[in-house]
C-alpha positions as CSV (number, residue, x, y, z in Angstrom):
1,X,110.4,57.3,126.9
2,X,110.9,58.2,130.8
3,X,112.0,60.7,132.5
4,X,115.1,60.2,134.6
5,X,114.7,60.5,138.4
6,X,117.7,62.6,140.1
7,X,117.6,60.6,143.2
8,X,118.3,57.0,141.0
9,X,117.8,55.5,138.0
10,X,115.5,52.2,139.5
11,X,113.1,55.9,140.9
12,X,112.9,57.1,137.0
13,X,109.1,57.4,135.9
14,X,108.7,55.4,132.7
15,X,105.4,55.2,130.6
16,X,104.7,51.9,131.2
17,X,104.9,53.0,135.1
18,X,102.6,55.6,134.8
19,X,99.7,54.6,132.8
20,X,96.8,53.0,134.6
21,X,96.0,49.4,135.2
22,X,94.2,47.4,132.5
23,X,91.1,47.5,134.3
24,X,91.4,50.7,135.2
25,X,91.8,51.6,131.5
26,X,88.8,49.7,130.8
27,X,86.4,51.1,132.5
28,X,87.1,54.2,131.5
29,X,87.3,53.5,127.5
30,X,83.4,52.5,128.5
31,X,82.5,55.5,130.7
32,X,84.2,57.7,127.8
33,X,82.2,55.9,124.9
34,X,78.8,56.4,126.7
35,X,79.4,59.9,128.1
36,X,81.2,61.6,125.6
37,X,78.1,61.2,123.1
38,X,75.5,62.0,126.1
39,X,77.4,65.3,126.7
40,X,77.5,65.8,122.6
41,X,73.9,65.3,122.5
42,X,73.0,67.6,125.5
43,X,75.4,70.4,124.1
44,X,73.1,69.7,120.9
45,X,69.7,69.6,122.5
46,X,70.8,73.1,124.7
47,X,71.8,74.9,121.2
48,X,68.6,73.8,120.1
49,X,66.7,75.3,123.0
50,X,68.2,78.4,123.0
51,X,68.9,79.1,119.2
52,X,66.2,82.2,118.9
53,X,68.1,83.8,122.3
54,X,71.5,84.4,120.5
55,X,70.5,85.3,117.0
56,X,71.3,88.8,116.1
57,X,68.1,89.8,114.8
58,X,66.2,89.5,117.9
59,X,69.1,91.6,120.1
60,X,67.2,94.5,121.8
61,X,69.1,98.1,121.5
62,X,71.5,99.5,124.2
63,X,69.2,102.0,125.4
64,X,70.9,105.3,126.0
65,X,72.7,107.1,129.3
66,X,70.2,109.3,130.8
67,X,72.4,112.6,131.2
68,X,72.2,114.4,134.9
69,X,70.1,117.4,135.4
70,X,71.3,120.1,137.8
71,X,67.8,119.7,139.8
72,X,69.2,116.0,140.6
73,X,72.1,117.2,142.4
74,X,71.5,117.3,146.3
75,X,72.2,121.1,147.7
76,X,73.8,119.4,150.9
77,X,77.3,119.7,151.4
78,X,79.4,116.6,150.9
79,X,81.2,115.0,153.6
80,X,84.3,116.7,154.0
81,X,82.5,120.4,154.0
82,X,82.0,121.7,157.7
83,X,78.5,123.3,157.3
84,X,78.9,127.1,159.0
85,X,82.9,127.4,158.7
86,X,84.5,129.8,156.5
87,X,87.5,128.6,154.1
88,X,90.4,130.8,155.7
89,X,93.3,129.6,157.3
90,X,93.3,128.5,160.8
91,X,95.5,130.5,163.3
C-alpha cells in the first residue's frame, strides 16, 4: 500500500517508509504496556473517589428565579434619557 507522490514515483510514501524504526517501536510497545494500565487504574481509582458526587439521588434542586419587584427598579433615567428635556422635536 503507498500512496503515489505527484512529483515521482522513487518520492511515493510507502508503509514500510513511514512506520518508525524498530527501536523506536519498541520503546513505545513498553511505555504503552505500562501506561495504558496506570491511566486504566487512575480513571478507576477517580470513579471511585467521586462515585457519591454524580449519583442522582444526592443532586440538590434547581432552586427557583427570584421574580423582580417594581421597588427594585432604580427611578433614575437610563443612559440615553436627557434628565430636564421635553420629548418634542427639535427646531
Amino acid at each position: 500500500m503507498s500512496c503515489p507522490s505527484s512529483t515521482g514515483p522513487d518520492r511515493s510514501l510507502t508503509v514500510a517508509g513511514a512506520a518508525a524504526g524498530p527501536y523506536t517501536l519498541r520503546i513505545l510497545t513498553w511505555v504503552a504496556a505500562f501506561g495504558a494500565p496506570v491511566v486504566i487504574a487512575y480513571q478507576a481509582w477517580t470513579y471511585w473517589v467521586f462515585r457519591r458526587r454524580i449519583g442522582r439521588a444526592r443532586k440538590a434542586p434547581i432552586p427557583a428565579p427570584i421574580p423582580a419587584q417594581a421597588e427594585d427598579v432604580p427611578d433614575r433615567p437610563g443612559p440615553l434619557h436627557r434628565s430636564g428635556e421635553e420629548d418634542a422635536p427639535r427646531a
